[in-house]
C-alpha positions as CSV (number, residue, x, y, z in Angstrom):
1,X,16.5,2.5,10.2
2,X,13.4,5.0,10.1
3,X,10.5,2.9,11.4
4,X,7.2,4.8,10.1
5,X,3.6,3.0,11.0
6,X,0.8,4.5,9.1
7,X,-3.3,3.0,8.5
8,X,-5.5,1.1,6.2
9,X,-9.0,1.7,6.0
10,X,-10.6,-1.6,7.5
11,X,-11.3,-3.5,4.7
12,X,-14.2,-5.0,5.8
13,X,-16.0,-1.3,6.1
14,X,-16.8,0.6,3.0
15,X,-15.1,4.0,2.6
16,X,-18.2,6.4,2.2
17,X,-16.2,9.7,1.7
18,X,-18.8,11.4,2.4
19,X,-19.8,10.3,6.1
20,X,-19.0,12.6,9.0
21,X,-16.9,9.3,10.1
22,X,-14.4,9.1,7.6
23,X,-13.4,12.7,8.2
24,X,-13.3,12.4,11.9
25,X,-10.8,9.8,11.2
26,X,-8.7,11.5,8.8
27,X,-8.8,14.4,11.3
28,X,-7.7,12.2,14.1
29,X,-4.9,10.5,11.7
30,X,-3.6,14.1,11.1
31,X,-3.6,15.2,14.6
32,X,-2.4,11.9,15.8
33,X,1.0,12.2,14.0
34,X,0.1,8.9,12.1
35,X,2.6,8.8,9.1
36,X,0.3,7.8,5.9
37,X,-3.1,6.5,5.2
38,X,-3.3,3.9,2.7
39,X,-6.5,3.0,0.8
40,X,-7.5,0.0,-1.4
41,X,-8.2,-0.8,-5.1
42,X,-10.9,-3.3,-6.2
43,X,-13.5,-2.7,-8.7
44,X,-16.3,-5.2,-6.8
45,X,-15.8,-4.4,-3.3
46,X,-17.1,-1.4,-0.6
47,X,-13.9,0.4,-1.6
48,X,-14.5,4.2,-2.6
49,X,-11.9,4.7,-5.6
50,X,-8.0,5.4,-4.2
51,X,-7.0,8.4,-6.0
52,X,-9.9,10.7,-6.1
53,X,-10.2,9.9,-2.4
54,X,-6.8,10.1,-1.3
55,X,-7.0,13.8,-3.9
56,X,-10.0,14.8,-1.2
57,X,-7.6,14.0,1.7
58,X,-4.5,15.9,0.6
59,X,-6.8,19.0,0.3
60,X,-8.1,18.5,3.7
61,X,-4.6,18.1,5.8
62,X,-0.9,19.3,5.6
63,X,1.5,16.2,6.8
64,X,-0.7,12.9,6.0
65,X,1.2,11.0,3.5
66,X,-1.3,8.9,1.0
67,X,-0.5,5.7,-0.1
68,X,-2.2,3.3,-2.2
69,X,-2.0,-0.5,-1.3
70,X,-2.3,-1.6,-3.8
71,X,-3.5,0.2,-7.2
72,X,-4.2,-2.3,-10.4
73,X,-2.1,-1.1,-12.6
74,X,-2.8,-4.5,-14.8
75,X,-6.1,-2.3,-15.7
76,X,-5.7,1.1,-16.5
77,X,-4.1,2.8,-19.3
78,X,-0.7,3.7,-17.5
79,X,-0.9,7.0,-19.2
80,X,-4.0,7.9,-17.8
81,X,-2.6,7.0,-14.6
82,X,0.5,8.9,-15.0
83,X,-1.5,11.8,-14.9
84,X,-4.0,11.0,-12.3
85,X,-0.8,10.0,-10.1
86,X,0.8,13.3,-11.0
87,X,-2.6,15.5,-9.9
88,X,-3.0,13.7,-6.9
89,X,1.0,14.0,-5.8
90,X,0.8,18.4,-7.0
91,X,-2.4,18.4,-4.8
92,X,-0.7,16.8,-1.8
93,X,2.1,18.8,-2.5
94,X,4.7,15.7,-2.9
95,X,2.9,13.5,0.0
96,X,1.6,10.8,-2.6
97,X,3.3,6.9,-1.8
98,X,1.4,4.4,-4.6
99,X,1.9,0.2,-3.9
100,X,0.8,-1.3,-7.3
101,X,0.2,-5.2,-7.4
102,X,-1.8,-7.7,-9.9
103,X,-5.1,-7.4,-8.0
104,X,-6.8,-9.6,-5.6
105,X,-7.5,-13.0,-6.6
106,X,-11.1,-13.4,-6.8
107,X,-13.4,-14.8,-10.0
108,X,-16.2,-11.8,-9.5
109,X,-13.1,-8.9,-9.6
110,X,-11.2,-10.7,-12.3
111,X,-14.0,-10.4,-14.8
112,X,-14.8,-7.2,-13.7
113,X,-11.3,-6.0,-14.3
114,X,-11.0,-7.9,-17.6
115,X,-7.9,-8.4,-17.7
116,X,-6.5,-12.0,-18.6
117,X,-4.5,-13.4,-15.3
118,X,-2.1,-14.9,-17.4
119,X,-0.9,-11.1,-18.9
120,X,-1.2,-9.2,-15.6
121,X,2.9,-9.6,-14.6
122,X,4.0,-8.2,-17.8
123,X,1.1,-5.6,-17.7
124,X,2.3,-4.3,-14.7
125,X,5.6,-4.1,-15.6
126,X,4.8,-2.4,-18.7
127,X,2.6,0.6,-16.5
128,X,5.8,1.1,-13.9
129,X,8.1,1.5,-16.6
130,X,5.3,4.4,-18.6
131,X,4.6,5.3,-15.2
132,X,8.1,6.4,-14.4
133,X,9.1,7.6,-17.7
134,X,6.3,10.3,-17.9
135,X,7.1,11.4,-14.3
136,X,11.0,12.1,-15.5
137,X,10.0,14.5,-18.1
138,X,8.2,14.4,-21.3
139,X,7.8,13.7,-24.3
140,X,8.3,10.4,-24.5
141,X,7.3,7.9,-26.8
142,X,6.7,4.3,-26.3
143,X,6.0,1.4,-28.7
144,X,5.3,-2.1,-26.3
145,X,3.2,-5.0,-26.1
146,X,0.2,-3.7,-24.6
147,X,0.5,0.4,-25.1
148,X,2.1,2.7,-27.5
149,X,1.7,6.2,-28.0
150,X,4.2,9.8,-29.3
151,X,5.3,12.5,-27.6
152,X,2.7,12.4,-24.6
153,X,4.2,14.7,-21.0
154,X,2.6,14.8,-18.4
155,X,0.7,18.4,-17.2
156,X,0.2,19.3,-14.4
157,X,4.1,18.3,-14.1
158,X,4.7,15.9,-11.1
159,X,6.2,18.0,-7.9
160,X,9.0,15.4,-7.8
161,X,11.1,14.2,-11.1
162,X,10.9,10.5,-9.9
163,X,8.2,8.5,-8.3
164,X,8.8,6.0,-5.6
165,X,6.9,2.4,-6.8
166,X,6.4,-0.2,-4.0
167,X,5.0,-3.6,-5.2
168,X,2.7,-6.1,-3.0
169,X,2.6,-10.2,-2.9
170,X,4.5,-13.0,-0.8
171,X,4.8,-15.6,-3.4
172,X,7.9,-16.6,-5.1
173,X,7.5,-14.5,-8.7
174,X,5.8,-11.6,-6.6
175,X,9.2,-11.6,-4.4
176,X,11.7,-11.3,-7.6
177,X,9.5,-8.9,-9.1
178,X,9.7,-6.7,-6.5
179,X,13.5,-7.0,-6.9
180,X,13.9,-6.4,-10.6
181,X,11.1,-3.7,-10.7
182,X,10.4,-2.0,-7.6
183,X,11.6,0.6,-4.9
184,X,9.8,-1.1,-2.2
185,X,7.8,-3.9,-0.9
186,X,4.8,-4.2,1.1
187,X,3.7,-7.8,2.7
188,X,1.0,-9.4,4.3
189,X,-0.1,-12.4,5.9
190,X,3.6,-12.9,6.2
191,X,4.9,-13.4,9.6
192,X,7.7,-12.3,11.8
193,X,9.8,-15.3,11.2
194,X,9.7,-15.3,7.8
195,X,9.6,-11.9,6.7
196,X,13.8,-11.6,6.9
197,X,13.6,-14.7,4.5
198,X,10.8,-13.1,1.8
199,X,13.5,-9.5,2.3
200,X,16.4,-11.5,1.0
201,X,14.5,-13.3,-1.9
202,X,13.7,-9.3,-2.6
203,X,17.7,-8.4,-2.6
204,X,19.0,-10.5,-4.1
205,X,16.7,-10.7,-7.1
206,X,17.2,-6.8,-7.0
207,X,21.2,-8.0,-7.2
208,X,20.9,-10.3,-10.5
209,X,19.0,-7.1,-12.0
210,X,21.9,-4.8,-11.1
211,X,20.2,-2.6,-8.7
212,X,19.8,-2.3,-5.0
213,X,16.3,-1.6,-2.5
214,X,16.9,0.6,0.2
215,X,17.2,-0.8,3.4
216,X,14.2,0.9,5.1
217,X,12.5,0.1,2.3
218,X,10.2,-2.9,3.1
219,X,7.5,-3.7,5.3
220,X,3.8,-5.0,6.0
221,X,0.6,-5.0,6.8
222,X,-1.0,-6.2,9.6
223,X,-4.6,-5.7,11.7
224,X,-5.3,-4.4,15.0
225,X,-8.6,-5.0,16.9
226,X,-9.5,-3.9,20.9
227,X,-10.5,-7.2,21.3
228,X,-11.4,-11.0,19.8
229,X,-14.8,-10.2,18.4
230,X,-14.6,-10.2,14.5
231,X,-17.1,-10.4,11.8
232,X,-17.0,-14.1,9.8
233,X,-15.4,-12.3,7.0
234,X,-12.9,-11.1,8.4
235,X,-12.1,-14.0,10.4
236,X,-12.3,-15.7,7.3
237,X,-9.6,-13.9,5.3
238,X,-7.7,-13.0,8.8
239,X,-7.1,-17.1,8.4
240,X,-6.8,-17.2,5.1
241,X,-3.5,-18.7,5.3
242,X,-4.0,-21.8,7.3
243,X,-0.6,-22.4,8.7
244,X,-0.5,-18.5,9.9
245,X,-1.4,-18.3,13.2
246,X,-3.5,-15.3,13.3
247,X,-1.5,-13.8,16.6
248,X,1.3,-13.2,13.5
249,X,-0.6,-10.8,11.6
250,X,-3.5,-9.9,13.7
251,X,-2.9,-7.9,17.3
252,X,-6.0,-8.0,19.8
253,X,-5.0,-4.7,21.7
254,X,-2.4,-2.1,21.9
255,X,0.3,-3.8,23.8
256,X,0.0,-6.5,21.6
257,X,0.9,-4.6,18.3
258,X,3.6,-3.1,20.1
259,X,4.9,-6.5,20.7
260,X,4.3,-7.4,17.1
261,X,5.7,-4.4,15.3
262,X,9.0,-4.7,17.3
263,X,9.0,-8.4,16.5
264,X,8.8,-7.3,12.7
265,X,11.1,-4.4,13.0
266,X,13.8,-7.2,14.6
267,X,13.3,-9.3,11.6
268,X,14.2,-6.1,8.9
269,X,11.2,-4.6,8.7
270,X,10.7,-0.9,9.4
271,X,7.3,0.3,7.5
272,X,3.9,-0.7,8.4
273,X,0.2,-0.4,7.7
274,X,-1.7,-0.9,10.5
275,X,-5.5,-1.5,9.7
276,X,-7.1,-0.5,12.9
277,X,-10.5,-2.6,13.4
278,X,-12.8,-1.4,15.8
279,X,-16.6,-0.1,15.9
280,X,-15.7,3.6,17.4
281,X,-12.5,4.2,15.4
282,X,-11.4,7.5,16.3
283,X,-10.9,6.3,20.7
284,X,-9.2,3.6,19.6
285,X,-6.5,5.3,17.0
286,X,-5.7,7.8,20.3
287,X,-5.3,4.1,21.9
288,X,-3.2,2.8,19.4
289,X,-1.0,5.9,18.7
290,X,-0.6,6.5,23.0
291,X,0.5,2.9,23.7
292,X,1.9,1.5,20.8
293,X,2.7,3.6,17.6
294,X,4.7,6.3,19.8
295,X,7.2,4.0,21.2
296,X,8.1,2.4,17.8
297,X,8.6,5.1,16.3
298,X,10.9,6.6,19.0
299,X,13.2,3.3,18.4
């Protein structure tokens, strides 16, 4: 099983992509031997926008892998994103990873989104099956519920025929469409115990649909912080899961998310995004990479 750990921007930060800081990190990540840095979607929040973002980071390093965790597809035209997933992947040269999901659950970035809760699932759906078509080959036409256009392909042509599509979410539905739709799944707030549960919800809906998820093909997210100090906000969504204890998903120190990954990586797991928390960043992804990334990885 290839174990791979790779970072989230702290959510609780903005991403200014223009700030000396961001770069430094990205620099560090590179040098580091990190495997992929994953950036957030939300239309209300400090994020900077994914894929223009994650396009300025492929230009600026060689190996980094870019993921996105997770995109709303529920709210662009999949077509549109077709492309703009195709640009990014020929400007990393093949290094692009995209999570899709529904979009966080919160009244302010609903409305803002517009899109009707009740018609995200099939939306998303939908977009991954445009998504993919396009990035086999063109033209294709399509005639559904939400989009239909003739004889669109994709230019720039993607560097790879087929794109991998990982899906988010822990509840129930979010589990089986992960098996019927996607290539991969990525947790959170999930713990060690159950995650080898929520993985064979994934399978065997994946086995009613007639297909199979690799292995190596699931993991999580989880939060790493030098020590107990955290702003109320992020204590506040850290705990957003009351009967989580927060030692599950949240590692105070280096040692202690070694102790967690392997822990995870017992249960089935094998990929990871680490969201490193901490108010001089760059010191304490060295920190994290010396004494607990490195060993995991060597497994």
């Amino acid at each position: 099983m290839s174990v791979r750990v790779g970072l989230g921007w702290n959510p609780f930060e903005a991403v200014d992509p223009g700030a000396p800081a961001f770069w430094e990190a990205v620099e560090a990540m590179e040098e580091l031997g990190y495997d992929s840095l994953w950036l957030s979607d939300t239309a209300t929040l400090g994020d900077a926008a994914p894929l223009p973002t994650l396009a300025a980071v492929a230009a600026r390093t060689r190996r980094l892998k870019l993921g996105t965790g997770v995109i709303v597809a529920p709210a662009r035209n999949p077509v549109l994103l077709a492309k703009e997933l195709a640009t990014v992947d020929a400007i990393s040269g093949g290094r692009l990873f995209p999570a899709m999901g529904l979009g966080i659950d919160e009244p302010r970035e609903s409305m803002a989104m517009g899109v009707e809760r009740s018609e995200r699932p099939a939306r998303l759906a939908e977009a991954m099956a445009i998504v993919r078509a396009l990035w086999a080959g063109g033209p294709v036409s399509h005639e559904g519920r939400f989009w239909s256009f003739e004889d669109v392909t994709l230019a720039p042509a993607p560097t790879r025929p087929r794109i991998e599509i990982w899906l988010a979410g822990h509840a129930p539905r979010a589990l089986r469409r992960a098996g019927r739709l996607a290539d991969g799944w990525l947790g959170s707030f999930v713990a060690p115990s159950e995650i080898g549960g929520l993985i064979r919800t994934i399978q065997d809906a994946a086995a009613e649909a007639g297909r199979a998820i690799d292995d190596d093909h699931y993991g999580t997210t989880l939060f790493a912080t030098p020590d107990e100090s955290l702003p109320p906000a992020a204590a506040a969504l850290l705990d957003r899961r009351p009967g989580l204890s927060r030692a599950d998903h949240v590692a105070v120190g280096a040692a202690a998310l070694r102790r967690l990954l392997e822990r995870f990586v017992a249960e089935g797991a094998s990929k990871f995004v680490v969201v490193p928390m901490a108010a001089d960043l760059v010191p304490w992804l060295r920190e994290l990479q010396l004494e607990a990334v490195g060993p995991v990885e060597a497994r």
